[in-house]
ZADO-1210 file (C-alpha; in nm, 4 decimals, padded with zeros to 6 digits):
<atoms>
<atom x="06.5703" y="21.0539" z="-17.8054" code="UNK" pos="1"/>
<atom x="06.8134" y="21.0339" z="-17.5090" code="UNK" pos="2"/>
<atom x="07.1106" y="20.8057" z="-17.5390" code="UNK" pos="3"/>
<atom x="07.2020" y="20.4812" z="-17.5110" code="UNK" pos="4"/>
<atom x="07.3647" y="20.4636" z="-17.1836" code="UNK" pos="5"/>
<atom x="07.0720" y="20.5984" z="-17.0035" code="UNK" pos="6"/>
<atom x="06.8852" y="20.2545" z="-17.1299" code="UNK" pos="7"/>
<atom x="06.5199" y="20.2628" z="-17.1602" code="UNK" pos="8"/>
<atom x="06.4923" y="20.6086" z="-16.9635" code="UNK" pos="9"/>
<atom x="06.2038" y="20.8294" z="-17.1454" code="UNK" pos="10"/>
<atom x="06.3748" y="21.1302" z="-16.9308" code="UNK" pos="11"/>
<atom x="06.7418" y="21.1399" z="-16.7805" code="UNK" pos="12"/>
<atom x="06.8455" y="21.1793" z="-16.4168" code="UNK" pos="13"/>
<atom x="07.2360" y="21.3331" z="-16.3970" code="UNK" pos="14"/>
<atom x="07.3406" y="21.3613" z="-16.0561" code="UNK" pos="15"/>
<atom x="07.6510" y="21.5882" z="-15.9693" code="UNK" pos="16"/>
<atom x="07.9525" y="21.4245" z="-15.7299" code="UNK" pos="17"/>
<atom x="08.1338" y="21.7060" z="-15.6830" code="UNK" pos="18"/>
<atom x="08.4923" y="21.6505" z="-15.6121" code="UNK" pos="19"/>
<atom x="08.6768" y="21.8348" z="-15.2910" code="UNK" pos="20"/>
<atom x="08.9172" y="22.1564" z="-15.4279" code="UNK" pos="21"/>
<atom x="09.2097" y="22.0109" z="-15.5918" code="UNK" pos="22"/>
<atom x="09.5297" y="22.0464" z="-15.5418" code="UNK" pos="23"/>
<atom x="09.6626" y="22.3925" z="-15.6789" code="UNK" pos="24"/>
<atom x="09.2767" y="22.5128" z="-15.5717" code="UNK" pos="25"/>
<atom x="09.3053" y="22.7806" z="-15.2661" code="UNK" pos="26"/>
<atom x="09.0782" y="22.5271" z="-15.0482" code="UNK" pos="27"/>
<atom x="09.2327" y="22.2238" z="-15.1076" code="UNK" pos="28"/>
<atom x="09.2763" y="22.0819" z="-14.7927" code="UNK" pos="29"/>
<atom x="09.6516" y="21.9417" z="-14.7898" code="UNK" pos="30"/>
<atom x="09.6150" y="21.7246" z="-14.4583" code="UNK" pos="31"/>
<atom x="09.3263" y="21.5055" z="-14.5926" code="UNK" pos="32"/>
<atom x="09.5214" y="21.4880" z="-14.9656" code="UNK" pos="33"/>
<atom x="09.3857" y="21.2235" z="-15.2114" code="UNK" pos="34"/>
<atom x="09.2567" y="20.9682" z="-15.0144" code="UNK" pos="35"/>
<atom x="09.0279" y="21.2493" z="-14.8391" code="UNK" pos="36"/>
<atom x="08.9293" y="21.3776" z="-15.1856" code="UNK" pos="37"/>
<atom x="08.7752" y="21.0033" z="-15.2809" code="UNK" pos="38"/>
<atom x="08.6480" y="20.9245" z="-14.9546" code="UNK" pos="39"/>
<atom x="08.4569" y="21.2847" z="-14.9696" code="UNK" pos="40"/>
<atom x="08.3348" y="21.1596" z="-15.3165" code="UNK" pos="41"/>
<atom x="08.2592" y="20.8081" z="-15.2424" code="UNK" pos="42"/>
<atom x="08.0447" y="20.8942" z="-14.9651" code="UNK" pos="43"/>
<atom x="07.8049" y="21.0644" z="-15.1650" code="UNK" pos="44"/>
<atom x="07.8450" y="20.8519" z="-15.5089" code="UNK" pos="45"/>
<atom x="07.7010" y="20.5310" z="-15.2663" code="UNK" pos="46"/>
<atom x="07.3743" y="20.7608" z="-15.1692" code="UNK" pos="47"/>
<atom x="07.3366" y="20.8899" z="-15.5362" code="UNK" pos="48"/>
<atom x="07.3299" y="20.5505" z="-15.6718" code="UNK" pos="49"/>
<atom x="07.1579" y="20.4343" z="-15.3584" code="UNK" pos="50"/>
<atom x="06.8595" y="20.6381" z="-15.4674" code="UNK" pos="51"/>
<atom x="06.8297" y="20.5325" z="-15.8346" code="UNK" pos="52"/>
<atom x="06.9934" y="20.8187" z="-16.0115" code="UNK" pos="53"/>
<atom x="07.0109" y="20.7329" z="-16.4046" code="UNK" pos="54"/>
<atom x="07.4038" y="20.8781" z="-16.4164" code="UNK" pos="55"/>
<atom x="07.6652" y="21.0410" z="-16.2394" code="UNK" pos="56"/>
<atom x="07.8627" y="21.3296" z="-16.3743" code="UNK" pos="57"/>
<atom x="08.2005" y="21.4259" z="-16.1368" code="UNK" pos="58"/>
<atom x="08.2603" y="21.8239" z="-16.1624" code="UNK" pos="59"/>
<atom x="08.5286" y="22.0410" z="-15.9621" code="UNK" pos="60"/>
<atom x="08.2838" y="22.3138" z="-15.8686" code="UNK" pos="61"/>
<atom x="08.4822" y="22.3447" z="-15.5397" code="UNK" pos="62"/>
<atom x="08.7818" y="22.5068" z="-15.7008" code="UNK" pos="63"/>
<atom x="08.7165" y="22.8523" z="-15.6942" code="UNK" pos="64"/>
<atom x="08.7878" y="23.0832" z="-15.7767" code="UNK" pos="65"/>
<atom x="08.7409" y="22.8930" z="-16.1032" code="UNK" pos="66"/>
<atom x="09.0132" y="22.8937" z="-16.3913" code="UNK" pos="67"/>
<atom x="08.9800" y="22.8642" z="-16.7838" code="UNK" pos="68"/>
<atom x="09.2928" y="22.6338" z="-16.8141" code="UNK" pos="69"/>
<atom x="09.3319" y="22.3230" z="-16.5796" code="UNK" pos="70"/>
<atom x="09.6566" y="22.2856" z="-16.4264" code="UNK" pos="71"/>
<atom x="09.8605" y="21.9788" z="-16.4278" code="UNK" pos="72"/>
<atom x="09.8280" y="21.9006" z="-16.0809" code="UNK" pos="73"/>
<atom x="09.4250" y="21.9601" z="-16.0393" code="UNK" pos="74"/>
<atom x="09.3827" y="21.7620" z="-16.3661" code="UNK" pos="75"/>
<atom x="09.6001" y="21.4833" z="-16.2582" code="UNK" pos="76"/>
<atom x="09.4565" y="21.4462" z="-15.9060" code="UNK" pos="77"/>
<atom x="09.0758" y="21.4890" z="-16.0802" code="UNK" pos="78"/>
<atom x="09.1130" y="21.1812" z="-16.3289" code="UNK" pos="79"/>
<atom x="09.2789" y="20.9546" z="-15.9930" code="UNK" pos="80"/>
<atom x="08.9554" y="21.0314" z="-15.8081" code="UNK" pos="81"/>
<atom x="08.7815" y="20.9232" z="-16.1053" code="UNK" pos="82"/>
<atom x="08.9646" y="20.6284" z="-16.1328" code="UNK" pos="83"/>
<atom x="08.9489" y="20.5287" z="-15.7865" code="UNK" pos="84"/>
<atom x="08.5497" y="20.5678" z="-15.8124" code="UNK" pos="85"/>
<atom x="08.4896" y="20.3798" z="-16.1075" code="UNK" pos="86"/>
<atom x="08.5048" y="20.0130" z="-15.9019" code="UNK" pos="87"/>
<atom x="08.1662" y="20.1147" z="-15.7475" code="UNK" pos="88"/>
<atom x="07.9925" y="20.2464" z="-16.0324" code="UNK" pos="89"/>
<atom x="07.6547" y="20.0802" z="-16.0992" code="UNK" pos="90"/>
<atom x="07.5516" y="20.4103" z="-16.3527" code="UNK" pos="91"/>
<atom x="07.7152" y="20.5626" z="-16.6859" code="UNK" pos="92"/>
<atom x="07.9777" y="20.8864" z="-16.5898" code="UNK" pos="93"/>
<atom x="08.0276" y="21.2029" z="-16.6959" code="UNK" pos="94"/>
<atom x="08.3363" y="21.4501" z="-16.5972" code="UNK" pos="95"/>
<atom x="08.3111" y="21.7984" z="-16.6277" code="UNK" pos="96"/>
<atom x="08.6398" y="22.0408" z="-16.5288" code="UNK" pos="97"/>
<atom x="08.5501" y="22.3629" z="-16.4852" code="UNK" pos="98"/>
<atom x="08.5659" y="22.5927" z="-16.7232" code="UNK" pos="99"/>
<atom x="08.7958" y="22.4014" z="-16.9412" code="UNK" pos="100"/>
<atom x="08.6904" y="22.1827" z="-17.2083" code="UNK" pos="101"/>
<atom x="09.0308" y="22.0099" z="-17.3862" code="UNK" pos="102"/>
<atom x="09.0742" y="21.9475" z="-16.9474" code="UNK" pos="103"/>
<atom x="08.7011" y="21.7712" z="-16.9394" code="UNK" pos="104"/>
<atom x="08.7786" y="21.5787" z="-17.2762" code="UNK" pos="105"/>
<atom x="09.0874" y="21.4674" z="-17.1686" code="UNK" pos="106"/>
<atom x="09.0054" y="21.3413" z="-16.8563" code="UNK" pos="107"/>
<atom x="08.6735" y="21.1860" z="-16.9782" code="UNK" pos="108"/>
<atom x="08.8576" y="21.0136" z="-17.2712" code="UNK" pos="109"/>
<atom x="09.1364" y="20.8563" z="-17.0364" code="UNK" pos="110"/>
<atom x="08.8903" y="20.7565" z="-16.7611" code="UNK" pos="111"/>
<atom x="08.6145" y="20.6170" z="-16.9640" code="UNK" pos="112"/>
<atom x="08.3346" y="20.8472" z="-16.9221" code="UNK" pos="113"/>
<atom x="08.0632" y="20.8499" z="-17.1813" code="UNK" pos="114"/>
<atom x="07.9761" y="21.1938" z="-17.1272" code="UNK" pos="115"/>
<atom x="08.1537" y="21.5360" z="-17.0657" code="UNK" pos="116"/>
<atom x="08.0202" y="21.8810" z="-17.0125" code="UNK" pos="117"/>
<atom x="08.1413" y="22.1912" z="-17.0425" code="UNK" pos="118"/>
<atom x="08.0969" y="22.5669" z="-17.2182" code="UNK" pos="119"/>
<atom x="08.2372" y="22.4789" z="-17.5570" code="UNK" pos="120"/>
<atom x="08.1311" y="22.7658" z="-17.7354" code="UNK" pos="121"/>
<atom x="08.0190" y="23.1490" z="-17.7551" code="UNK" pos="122"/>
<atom x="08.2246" y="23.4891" z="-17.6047" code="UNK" pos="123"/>
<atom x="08.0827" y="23.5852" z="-17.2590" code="UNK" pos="124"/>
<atom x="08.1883" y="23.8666" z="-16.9880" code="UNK" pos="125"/>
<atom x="08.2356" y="23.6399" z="-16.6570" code="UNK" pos="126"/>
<atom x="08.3350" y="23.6351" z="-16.3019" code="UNK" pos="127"/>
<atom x="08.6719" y="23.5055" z="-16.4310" code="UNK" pos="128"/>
<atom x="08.7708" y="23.7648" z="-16.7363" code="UNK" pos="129"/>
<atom x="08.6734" y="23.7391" z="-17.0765" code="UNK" pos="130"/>
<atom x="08.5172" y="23.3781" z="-17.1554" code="UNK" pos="131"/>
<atom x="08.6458" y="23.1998" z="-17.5108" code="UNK" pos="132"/>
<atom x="08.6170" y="22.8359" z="-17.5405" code="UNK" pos="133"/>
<atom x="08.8385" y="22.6545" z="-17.7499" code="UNK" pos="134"/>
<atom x="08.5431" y="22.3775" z="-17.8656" code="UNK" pos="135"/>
<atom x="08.7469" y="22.2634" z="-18.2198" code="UNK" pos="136"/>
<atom x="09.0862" y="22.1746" z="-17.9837" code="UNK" pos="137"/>
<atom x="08.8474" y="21.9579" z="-17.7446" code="UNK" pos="138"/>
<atom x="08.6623" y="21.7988" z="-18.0380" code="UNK" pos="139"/>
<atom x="08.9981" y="21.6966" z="-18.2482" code="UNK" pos="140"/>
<atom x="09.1135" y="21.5885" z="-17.8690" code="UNK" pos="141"/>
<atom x="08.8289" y="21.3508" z="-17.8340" code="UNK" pos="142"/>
<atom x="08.8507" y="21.2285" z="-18.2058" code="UNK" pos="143"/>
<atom x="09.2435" y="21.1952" z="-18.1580" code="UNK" pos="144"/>
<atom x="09.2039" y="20.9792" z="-17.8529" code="UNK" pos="145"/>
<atom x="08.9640" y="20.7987" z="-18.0137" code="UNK" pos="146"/>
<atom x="08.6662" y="20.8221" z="-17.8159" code="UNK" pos="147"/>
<atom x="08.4252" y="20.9658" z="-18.0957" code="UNK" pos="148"/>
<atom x="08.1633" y="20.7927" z="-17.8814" code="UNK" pos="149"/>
<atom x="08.1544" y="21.0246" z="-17.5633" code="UNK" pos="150"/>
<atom x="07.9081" y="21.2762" z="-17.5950" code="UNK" pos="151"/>
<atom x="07.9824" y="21.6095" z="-17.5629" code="UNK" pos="152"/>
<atom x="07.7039" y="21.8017" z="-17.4097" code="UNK" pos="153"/>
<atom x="07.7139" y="22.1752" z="-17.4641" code="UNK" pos="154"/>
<atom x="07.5905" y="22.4170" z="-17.2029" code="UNK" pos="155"/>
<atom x="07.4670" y="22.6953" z="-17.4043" code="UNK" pos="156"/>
<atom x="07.4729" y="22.9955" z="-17.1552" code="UNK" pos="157"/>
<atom x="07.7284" y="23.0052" z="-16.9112" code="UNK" pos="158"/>
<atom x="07.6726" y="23.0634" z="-16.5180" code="UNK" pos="159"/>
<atom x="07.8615" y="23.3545" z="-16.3387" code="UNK" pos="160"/>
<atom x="07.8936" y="23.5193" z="-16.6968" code="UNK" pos="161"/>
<atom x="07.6985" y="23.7312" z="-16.9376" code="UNK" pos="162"/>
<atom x="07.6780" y="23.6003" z="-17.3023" code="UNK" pos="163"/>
<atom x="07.8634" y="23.9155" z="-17.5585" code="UNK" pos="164"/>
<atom x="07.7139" y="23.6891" z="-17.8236" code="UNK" pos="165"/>
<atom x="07.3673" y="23.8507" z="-17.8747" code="UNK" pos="166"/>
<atom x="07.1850" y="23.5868" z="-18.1150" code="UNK" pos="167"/>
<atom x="06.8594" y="23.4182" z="-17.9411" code="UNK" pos="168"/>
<atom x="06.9437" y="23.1282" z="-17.7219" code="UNK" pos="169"/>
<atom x="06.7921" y="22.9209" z="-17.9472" code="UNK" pos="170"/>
<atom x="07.0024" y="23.0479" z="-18.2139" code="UNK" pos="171"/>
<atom x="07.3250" y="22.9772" z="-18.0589" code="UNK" pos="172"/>
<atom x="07.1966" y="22.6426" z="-17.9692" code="UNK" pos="173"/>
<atom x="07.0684" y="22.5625" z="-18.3053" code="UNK" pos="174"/>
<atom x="07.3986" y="22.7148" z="-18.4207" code="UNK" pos="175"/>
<atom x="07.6411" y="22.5070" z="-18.2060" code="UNK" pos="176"/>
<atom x="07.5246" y="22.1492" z="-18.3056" code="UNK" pos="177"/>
<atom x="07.5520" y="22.2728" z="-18.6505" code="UNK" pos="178"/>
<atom x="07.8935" y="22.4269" z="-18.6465" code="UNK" pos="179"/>
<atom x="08.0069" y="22.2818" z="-18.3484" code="UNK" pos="180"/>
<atom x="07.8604" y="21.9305" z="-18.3873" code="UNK" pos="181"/>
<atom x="07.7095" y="21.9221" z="-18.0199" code="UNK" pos="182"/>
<atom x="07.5567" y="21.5585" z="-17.8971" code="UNK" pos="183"/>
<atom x="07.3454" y="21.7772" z="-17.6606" code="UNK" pos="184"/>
<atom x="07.2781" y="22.1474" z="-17.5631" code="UNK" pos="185"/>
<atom x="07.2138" y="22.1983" z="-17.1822" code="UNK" pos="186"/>
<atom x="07.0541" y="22.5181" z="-17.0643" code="UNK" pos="187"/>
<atom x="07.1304" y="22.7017" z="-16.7397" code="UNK" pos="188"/>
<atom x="07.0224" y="22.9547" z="-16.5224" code="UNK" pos="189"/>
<atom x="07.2663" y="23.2591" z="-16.4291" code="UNK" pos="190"/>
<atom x="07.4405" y="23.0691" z="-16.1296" code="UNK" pos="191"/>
<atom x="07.4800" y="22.7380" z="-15.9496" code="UNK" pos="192"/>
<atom x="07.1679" y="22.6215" z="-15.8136" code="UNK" pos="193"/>
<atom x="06.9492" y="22.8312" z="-15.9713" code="UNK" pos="194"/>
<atom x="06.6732" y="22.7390" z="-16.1880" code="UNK" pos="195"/>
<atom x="06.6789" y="22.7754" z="-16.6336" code="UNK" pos="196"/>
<atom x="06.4552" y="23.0254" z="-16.7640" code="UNK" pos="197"/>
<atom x="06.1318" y="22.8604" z="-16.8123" code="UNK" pos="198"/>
<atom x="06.0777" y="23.0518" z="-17.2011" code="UNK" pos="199"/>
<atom x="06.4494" y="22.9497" z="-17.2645" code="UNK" pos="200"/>
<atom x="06.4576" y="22.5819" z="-17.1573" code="UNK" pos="201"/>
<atom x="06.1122" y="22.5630" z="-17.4103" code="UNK" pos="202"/>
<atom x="06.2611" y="22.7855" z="-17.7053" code="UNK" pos="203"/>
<atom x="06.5715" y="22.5454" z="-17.7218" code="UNK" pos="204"/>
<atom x="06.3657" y="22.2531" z="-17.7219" code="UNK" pos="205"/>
<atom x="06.1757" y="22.3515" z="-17.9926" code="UNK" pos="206"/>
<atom x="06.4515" y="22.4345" z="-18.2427" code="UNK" pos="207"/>
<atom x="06.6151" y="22.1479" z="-18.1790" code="UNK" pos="208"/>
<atom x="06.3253" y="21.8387" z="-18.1882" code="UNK" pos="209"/>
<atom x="06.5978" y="21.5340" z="-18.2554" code="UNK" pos="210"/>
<atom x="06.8640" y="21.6985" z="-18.0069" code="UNK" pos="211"/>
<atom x="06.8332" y="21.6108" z="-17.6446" code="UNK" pos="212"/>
<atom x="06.8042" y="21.8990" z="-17.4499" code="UNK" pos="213"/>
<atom x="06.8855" y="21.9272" z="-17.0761" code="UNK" pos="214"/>
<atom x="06.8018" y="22.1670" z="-16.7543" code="UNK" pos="215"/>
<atom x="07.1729" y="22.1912" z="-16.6490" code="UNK" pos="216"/>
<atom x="07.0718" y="22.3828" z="-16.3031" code="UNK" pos="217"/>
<atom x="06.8212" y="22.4707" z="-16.0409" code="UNK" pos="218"/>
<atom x="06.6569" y="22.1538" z="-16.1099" code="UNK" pos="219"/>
<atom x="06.4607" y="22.0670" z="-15.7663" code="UNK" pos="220"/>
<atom x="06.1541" y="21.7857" z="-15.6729" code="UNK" pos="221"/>
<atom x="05.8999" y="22.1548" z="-15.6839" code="UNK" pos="222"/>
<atom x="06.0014" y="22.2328" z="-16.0609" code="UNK" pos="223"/>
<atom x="06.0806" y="21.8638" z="-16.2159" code="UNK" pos="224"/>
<atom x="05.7097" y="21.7882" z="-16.3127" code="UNK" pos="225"/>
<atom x="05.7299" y="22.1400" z="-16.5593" code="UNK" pos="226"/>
<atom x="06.0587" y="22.0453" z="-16.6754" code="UNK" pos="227"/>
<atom x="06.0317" y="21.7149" z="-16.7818" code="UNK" pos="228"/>
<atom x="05.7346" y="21.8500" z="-16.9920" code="UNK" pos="229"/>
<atom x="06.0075" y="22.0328" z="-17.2040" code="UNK" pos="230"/>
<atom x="06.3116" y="21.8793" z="-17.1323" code="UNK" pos="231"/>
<atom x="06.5052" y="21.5475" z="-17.2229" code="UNK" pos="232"/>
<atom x="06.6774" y="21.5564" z="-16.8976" code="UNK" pos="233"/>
<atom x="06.8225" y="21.7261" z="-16.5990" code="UNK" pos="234"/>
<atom x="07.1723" y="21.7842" z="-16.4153" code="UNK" pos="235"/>
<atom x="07.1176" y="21.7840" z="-16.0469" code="UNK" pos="236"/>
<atom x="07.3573" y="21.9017" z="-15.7731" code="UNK" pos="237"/>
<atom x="07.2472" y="22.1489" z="-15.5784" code="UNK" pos="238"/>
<atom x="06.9042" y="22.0060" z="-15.4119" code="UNK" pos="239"/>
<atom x="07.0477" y="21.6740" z="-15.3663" code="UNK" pos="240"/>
<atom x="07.2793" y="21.8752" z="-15.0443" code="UNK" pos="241"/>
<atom x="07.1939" y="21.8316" z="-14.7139" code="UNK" pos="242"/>
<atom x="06.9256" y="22.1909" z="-14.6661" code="UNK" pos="243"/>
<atom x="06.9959" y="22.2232" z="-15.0274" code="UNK" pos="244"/>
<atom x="07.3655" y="22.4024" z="-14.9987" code="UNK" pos="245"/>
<atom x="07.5953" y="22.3195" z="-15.2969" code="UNK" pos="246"/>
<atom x="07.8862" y="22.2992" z="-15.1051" code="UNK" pos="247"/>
<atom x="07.7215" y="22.0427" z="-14.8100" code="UNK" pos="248"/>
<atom x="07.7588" y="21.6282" z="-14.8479" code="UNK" pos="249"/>
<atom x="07.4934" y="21.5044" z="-15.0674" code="UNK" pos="250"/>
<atom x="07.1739" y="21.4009" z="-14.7996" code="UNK" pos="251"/>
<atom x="07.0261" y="21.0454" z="-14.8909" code="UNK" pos="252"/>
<atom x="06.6465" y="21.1719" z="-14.8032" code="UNK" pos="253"/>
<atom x="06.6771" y="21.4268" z="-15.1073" code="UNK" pos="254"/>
<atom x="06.8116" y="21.2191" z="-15.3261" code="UNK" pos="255"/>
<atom x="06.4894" y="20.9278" z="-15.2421" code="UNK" pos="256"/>
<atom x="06.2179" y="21.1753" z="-15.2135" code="UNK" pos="257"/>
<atom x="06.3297" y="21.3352" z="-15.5499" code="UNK" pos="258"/>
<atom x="06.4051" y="20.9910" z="-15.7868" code="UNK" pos="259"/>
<atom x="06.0554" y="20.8606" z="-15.6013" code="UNK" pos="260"/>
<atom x="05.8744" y="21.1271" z="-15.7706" code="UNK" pos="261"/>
<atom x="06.0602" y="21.1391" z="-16.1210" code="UNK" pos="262"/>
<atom x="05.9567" y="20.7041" z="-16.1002" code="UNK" pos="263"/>
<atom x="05.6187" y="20.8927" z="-16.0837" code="UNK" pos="264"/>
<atom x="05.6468" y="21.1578" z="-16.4191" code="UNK" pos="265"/>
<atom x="05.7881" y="20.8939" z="-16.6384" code="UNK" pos="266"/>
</atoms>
């Protein structure tokens, strides 16, 4: 059911290394410049990987306030920290640049990551304006560069926004690997960190038997056991942080205590 890259995994582990701000972000910290940007990220890669996670998937969540349309500069300095990882990478990567998928294709495709994620389709009223992905430019990107092989995983509903698209979740979902030829639909809740509706996560799953379907957030070692009943997989960020705060270094003990118990469920 799940890919390739995750080997013989019956249910997926995706751990988050979120990246410093960027340069051109408001809190990108000038004095510490790259080289503070990959120690930041290399720090916590070592205790992900450390602690068994199945993958690693780097995001920019610290660049708020968040854009639709990655800059030069952010998108240069994102795929160099990338780069600069990739020497200690025991695990398959994924890149995701927020909110903008041609950005998280390109990036992906030039850095070798066998995964992106991003909100490729759907309208939605968000923190940042009126929300239209451009999925067809990001898919004729990847096809262009000729990495037809990295999956694009599709999160369905949007945090910090409100979907304008009425249909049933599992509509849209069913909808976007039809039209939209999605490798895998991820389903959120309404913000970083916090948990998928239950009903939601289960109606997707259902619609879409030979898809694999992931918890994208709120994912924590108290809710795993219910949704790896339903799910395929999970993205993890949040609860890996020291006392569970997105924006804190990634805390070792979390990361064990959590991939100890998942050993358990599967």
């Amino acid at each position: 059911m799940i890919f390739d890259f995750f080997g013989n995994k019956s249910k997926a582990v995706v751990s988050m290394a979120h990246i410093g701000a960027l340069p051109g972000s408001p809190l990108y910290d000038a004095d510490r410049g790259l080289d503070g940007l990959i120690e930041g990220v290399a720090a916590d890669v070592e205790k992900l990987q450390a602690g068994g996670v199945d993958a690693i998937m780097f995001g920019n969540e610290n660049d708020r306030p968040y854009v639709f349309k990655g800059s030069p500069e952010s998108i240069a300095a994102m795929t160099a920290v990338v780069q600069a990882i990739k020497p200690m990478l025991k695990v398959p990567f994924g890149v995701n640049y927020l909110w903008d998928p041609v950005s998280s294709v390109a990036i992906g495709a030039v850095t070798g990551a066998s995964f992106v994620r991003e909100i490729f389709t759907g309208v939605f009223a968000s923190d940042m304006g009126i929300w239209e992905p451009d999925c067809a430019s990001a898919s004729r990107l990847r096809h262009n560069l000729r990495r037809d092989d990295m999956k694009m995983f599709f999160n369905i509903n949007a945090e910090f926004a409100h979907a304008l698209d009425q249909r049933p979740i599992e509509l849209r979902a069913k909808s976007a690997v039809f039209s939209s030829l999605a490798d895998a639909i991820l389903v959120s809740g309404p913000i970083t960190g916090q948990p998928a509706d239950a009903s939601n996560l289960r109606k997707v799953a259902e619609v879409l038997p030979d898809v694999p379907v992931f918890a994208n957030t709120g994912v924590n070692i108290d809710n795993i056991a219910d949704i790896f009943s339903v799910a395929d997989g999970c993205i993890i960020g949040t609860h890996f942080k020291v006392d569970g705060n997105t924006w804190n270094a990634v805390d070792a003990d979390r990361v064990n205590r959590f991939m100890e118990k998942v050993e358990g469920l599967r």
